[in-house]
C-alpha positions, 0 to 999 in steps of 0.5 A, spaced: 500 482 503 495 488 499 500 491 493 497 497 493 492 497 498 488 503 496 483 503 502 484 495 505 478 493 502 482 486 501 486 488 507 481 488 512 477 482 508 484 478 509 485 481 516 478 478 519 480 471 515 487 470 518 484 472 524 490 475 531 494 470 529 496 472 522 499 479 520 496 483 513 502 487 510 499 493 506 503 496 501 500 503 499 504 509 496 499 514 494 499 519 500 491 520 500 489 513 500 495 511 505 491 516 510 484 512 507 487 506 509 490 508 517 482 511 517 479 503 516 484 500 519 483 505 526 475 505 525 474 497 524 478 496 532 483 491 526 490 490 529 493 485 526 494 488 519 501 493 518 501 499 513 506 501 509 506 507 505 510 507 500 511 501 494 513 495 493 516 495 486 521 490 482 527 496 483 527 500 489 529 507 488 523 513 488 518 514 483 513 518 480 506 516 483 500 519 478 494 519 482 487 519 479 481 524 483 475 520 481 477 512 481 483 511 485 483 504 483 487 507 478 493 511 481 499 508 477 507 508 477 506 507 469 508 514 466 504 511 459 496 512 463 495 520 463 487 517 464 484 521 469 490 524 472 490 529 478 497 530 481 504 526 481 507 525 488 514 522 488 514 516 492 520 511 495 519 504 492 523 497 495 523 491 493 521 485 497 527 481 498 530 488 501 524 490 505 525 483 508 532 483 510 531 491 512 525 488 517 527 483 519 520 480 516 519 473 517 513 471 513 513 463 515 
C-alpha cells in the first residue's frame, strides 16, 4: 500500500519488485496528483497497481486537503500547515478496515 501516493514513485518502484502477481493499492487524495499518478501508471505500461483518489485516513468522513503549488510532497490534511499553500479541495476519507469490508480486498 502507497498512503498518499503523490506521483507513485514508491508505487511503480513497488509494482516492478512484486512483479504481475502482486498488486500495489495506491491512495492519493489531491485531485492533481491523482491524474499525475493515472499519468505514470499509464506511460510505464504498469497494471498491476490500483489507484484510489481519495485518503486513507484513522476516521472516515470528508476532509479538507491543503494542496502545496510548489512541492507537492507537501499537500496535507493538517489544517496547522499553512506553508506554501495553493488551494483547499474537499475530499472523502475511509479508514482501512472499512475499505476492506466495502472492497471486499484480500490482502493475504
Amino acid at each position: 500500500m502507497d498512503v498518499g501516493a503523490n506521483i507513485g514513485f514508491y508505487s511503480l518502484n513497488a509494482s516492478r519488485i512484486i512483479g504481475n502477481s502482486g498488486r500495489v493499492y495506491s491512495f492519493e487524495p489531491s485531485v492533481r496528483e491523482y491524474i499525475r499518478l493515472l499519468n505514470n501508471i499509464r506511460i510505464n505500461d504498469v497494471k498491476n497497481i490500483i489507484p484510489y483518489n481519495f485518503a486513507l485516513c484513522d476516521k472516515q468522513g470528508e476532509f479538507v486537503l491543503s494542496t502545496a503549488k510548489t512541492h507537492t510532497g507537501l499537500n496535507t490534511l493538517n489544517d496547522k500547515n499553512e506553508f506554501d499553500i495553493q488551494t483547499h479541495q474537499l475530499v472523502q476519507g475511509i479508514t482501512l478496515d472499512i475499505l476492506l469490508v466495502k472492497t471486499k480486498l484480500n490482502l493475504t
